[in-house]
Wavefront OBJ file of the C-alpha trace (Angstrom):
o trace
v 7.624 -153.259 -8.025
v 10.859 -152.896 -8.887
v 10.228 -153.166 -12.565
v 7.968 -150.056 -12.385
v 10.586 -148.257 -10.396
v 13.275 -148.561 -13.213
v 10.345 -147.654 -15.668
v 9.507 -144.268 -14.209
v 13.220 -143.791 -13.552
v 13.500 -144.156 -17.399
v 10.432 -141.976 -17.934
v 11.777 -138.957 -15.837
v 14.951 -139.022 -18.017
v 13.332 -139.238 -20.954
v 10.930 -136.104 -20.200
v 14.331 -134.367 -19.152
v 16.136 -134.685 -22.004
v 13.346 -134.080 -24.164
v 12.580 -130.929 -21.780
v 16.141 -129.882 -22.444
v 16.590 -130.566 -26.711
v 13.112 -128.673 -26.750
v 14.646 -125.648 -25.155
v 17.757 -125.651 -27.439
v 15.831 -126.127 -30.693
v 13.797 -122.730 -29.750
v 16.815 -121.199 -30.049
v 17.096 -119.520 -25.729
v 20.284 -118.604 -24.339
v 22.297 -120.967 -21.897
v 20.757 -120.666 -17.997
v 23.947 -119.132 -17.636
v 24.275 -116.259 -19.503
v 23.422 -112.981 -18.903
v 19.500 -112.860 -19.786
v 17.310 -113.150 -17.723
v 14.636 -115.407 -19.074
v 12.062 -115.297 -15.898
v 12.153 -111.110 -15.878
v 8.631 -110.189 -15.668
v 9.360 -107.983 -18.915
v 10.498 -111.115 -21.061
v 8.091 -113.820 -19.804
v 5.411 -113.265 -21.991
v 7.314 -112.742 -24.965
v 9.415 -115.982 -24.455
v 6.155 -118.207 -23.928
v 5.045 -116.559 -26.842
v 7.903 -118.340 -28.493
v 7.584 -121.390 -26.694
v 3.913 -122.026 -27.939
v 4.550 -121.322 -31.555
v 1.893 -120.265 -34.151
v -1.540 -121.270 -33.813
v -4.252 -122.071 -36.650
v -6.959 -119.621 -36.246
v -10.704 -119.941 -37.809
v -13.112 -118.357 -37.197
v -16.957 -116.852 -37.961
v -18.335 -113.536 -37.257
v -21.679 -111.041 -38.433
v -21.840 -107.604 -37.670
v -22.251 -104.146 -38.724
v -21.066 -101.079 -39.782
v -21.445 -97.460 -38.002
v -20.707 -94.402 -39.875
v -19.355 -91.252 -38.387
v -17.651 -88.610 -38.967
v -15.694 -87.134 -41.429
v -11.682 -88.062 -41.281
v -8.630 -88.121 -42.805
v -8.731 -84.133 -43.323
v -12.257 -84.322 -44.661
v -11.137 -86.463 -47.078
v -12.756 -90.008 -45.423
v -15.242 -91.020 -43.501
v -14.956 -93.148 -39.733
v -16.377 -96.583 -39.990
v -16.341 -98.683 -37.037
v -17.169 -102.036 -37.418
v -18.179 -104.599 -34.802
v -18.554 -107.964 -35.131
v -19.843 -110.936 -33.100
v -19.086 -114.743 -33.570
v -16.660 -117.764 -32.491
v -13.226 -117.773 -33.126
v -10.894 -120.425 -32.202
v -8.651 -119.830 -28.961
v -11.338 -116.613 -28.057
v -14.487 -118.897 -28.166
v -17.317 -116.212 -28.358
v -16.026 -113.635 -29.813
v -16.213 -109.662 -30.200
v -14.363 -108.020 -33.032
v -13.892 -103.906 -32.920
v -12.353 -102.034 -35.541
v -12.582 -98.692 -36.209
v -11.075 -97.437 -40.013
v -10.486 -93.814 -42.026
v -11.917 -94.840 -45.368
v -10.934 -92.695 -48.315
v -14.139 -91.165 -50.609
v -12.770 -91.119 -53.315
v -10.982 -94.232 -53.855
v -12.296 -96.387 -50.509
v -8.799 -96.625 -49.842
v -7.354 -96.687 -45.889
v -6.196 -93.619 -44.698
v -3.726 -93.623 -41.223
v -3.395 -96.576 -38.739
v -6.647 -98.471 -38.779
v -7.185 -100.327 -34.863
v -8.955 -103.586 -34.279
v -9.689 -106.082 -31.549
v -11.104 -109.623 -30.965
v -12.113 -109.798 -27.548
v -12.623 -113.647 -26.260
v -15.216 -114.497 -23.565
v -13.272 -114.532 -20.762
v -12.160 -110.751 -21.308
v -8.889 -111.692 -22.997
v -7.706 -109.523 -26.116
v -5.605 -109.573 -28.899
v -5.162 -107.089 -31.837
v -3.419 -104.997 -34.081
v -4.008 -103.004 -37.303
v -5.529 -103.636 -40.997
v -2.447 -103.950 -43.449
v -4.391 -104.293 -46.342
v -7.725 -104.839 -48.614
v -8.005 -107.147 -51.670
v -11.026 -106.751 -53.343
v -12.766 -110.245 -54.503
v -15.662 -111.125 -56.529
v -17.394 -111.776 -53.209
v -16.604 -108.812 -51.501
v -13.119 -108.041 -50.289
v -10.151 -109.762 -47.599
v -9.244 -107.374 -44.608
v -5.273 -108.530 -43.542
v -4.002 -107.842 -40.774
v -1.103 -107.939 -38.033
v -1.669 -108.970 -34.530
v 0.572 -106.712 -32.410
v -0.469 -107.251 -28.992
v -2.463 -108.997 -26.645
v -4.021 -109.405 -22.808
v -4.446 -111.904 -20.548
v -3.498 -115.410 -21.849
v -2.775 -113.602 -25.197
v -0.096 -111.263 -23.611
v 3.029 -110.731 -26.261
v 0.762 -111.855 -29.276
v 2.128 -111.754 -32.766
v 0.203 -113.121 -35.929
v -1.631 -112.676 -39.338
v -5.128 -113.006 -39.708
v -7.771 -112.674 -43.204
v -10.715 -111.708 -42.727
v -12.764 -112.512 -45.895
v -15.866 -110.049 -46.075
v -19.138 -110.089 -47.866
v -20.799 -107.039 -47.207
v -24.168 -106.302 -48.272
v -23.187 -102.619 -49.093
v -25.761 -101.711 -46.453
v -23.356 -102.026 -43.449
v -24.343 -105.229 -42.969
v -21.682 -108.342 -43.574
v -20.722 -111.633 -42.513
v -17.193 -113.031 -42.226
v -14.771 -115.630 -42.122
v -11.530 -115.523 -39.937
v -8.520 -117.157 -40.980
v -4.870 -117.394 -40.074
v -2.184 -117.733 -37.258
v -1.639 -116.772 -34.164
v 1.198 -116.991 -31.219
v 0.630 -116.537 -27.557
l 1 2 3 4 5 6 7 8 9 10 11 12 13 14 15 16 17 18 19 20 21 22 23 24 25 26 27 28 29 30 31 32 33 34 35 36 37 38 39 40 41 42 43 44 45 46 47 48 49 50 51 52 53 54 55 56 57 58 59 60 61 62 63 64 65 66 67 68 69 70 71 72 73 74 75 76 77 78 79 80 81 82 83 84 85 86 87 88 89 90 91 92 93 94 95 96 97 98 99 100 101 102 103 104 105 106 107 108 109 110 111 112 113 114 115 116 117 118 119 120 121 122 123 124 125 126 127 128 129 130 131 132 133 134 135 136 137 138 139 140 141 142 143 144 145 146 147 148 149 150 151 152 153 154 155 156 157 158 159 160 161 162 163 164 165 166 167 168 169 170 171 172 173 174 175 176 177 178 179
């Protein structure tokens, strides 16, 4: 008995220290300075930090809807939505909603998505580019935000696209994501 008593002894210790050289090595502030670590305004943030980037992969199908003209009637609205399973959202809904240009199917102004998980949790940001491929073309983007379990999310995600040129496309989700 007393064997195991000095053995979880040793154990607690252990997880301590560890506890503690984990919390240097992400690089937070002493307990004792000023900040504030457990402030409702930096706890999602800082357990972003904590958890690190995530491998994300994923598979989705949807569709295009067309609608209006944009972009000073030089575009036209396409909003996407998608439906698959993405790691970390399991079932998955994906939303964007882009200004494509006429004349040279570039993007014009901010263009919004979102993957929404099955429980209701979101994250999401905005298209930073399109590489055209010999398949179809990649979609990258920056996560920027996040709800529920995916409050203070930051990543990059690829979404390579083969579109049937009727609306109609499947694809692939790749990348990283921290929550």
């Amino acid at each position: 008995m007393r064997r195991i008593a000095k053995m979880s002894l040793a154990l607690c210790i252990a997880a301590a220290l560890a506890s503690c050289d984990a919390s240097n090595a992400t690089g937070l502030e002493d307990p004792d300075s000023s900040a504030d670590v457990q402030s409702p305004t930096t706890a999602a943030p800082l357990a972003a930090r904590l958890n690190g980037p995530r491998v994300v992969k994923g598979q989705l199908e949807g569709s295009d809807e067309y609608g209006d003209l944009c972009g000073g009637g030089e575009g036209i609205e396409i909003t996407s939505t998608g439906y698959g399973t993405v790691s970390h959202f399991g079932n998955t809904v994906m939303v964007s909603t882009i200004c494509v240009d006429l004349g040279d199917f570039s993007v014009i102004g901010s263009a919004p998505f979102s993957l929404k998980g099955a429980n209701g949790d979101e994250a999401g940001g905005f298209l930073t580019g399109v590489d055209y491929t010999s398949y179809g073309f990649d979609l990258l983007t920056t996560i920027t935000w996040g709800t529920g379990r995916f409050e203070g999310a930051t990543g990059e995600l690829v979404f390579p696209t083969v579109s049937t040129g009727t609306g109609v496309w499947t694809s692939g989700v790749e990348g990283w994501l921290t929550y």
